[in-house]
C-alpha positions as CSV (number, residue, x, y, z in Angstrom):
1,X,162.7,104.9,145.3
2,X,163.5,108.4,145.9
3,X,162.5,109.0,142.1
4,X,158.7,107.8,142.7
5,X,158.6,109.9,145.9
6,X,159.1,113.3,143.5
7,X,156.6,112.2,141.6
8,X,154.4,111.2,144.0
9,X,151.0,113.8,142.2
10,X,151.7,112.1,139.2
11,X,151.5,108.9,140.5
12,X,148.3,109.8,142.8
13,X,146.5,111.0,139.1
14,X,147.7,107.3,137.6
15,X,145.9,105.6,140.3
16,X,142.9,107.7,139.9
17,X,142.5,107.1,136.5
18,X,143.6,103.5,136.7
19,X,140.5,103.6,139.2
20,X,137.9,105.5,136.9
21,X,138.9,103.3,133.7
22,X,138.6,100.0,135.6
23,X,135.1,100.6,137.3
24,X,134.1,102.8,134.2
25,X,134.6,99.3,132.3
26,X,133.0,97.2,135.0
27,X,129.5,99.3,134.6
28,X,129.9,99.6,130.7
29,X,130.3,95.6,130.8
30,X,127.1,95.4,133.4
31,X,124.9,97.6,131.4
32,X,125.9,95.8,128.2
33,X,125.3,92.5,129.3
34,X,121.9,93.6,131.2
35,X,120.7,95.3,127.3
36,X,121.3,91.2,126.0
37,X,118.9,90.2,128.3
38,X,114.8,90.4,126.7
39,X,111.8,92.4,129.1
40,X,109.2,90.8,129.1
41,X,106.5,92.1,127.7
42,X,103.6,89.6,128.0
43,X,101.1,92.3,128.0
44,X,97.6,90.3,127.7
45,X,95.2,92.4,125.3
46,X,91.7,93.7,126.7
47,X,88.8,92.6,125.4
48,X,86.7,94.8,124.1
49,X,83.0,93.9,124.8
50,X,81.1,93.7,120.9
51,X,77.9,95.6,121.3
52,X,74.5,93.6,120.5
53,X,71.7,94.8,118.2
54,X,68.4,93.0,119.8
55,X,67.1,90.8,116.9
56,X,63.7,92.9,116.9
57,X,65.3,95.7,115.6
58,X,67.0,93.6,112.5
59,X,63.9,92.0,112.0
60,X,65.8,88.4,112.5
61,X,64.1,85.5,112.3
62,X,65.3,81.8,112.5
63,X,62.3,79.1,111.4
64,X,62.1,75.7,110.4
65,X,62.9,75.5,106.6
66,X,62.2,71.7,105.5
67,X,61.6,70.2,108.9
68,X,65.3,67.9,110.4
69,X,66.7,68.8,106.8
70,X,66.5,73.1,107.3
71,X,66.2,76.3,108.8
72,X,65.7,79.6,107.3
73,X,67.5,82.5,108.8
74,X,66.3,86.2,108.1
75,X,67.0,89.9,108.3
76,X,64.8,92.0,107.2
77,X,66.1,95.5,108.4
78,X,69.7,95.6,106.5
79,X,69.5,99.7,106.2
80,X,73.1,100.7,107.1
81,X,74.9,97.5,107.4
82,X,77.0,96.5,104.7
83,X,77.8,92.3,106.0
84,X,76.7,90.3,107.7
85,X,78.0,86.5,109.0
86,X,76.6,84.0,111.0
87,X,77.6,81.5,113.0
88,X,74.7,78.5,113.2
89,X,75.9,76.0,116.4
90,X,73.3,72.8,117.2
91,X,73.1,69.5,118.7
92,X,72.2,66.5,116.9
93,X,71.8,62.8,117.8
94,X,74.0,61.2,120.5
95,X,74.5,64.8,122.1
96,X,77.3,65.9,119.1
97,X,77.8,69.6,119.1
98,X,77.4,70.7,115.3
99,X,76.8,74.1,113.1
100,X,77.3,76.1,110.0
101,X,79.2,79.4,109.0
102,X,78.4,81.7,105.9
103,X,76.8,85.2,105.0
104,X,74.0,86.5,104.0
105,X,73.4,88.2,100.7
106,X,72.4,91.7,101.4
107,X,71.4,92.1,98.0
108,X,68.5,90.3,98.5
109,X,65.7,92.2,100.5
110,X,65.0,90.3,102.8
111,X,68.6,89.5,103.7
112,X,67.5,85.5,104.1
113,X,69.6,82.2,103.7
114,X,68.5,78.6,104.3
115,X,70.8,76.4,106.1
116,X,70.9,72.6,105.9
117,X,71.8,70.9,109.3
118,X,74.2,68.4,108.7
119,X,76.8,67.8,105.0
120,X,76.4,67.7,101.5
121,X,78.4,67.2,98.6
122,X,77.0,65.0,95.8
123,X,74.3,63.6,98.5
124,X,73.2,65.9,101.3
125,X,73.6,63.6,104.8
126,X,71.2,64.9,107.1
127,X,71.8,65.2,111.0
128,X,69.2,63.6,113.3
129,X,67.6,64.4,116.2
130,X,68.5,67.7,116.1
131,X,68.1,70.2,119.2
132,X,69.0,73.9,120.5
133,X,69.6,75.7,117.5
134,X,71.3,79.2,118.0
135,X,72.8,81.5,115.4
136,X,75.0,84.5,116.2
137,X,75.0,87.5,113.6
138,X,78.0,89.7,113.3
139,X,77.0,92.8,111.9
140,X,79.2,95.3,110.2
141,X,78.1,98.6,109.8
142,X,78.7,101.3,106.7
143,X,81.1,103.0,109.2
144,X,83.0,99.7,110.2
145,X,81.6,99.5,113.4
146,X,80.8,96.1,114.8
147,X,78.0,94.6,116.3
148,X,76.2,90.8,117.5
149,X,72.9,89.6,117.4
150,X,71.5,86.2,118.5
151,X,68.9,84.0,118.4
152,X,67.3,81.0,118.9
153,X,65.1,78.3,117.7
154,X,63.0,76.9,120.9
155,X,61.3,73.9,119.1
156,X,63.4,70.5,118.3
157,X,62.9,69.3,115.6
């Protein structure tokens, strides 16, 4: 006992570093377990509103084509706009919610493409009673910007 007494600063600096390592290794063990663990991150994207070109100024029509079999969709102004896709939605017989997706060939001047309302493949099957037709354009511009158009055909036919 008297020999731990003499060396009672080195066994004061034991204890302290026996202190430092064990809470040193308690907050390296914390932290490590804590960088396991995933943040989360759900960060919901913002929708960017798509900016509309009135269909006036593309010179879009819709019109009957052939009448319950057609209709003929049409823009004349394509200076400037290197695509354009459509989205034709209507309702047909029994209240069914129906359409039609494509392009247009801007080739052709006017940019026009008739659209049968209802399926074909060997025999065309046409829908009936057929109501509230509405096409959406989206328009790509030369400098990639992005723009929506819409209208809509007020008679049934």
């Amino acid at each position: 006992m008297n020999n731990l007494l003499k060396n009672k600063p080195l066994l004061i600096v034991a204890g302290v570093i026996l202190i430092v390592v064990v809470f040193g290794g308690l907050l390296f063990f914390k932290n490590a377990s804590n960088s396991g663990q995933q943040v989360n991150n759900n960060i919901l994207p913002t929708e960017i509103p798509v900016p509309t070109i009135s269909p006036d100024e593309l010179g879009l029509t819709i019109e009957v084509g052939e009448p319950g079999k057609t209709v003929i969709l049409t823009v004349k102004n394509t200076e400037g706009i290197s695509a354009i896709e459509y989205e034709l939605s209507y309702m047909s017989k029994g209240d069914l919610p129906r359409g039609a997706v494509g392009s247009l060939d801007l080739k052709k001047k006017p940019a026009t493409k008739e659209v049968k309302l209802g399926s074909c493949s060997d025999v065309c099957h046409y829908d009936e009673d057929v109501s509230n037709i509405k096409v959406v354009l989206k328009i790509t511009r030369e400098d990639g910007s992005i723009y929506s158009s819409t209208a809509s055909l007020d008679s049934s036919e």
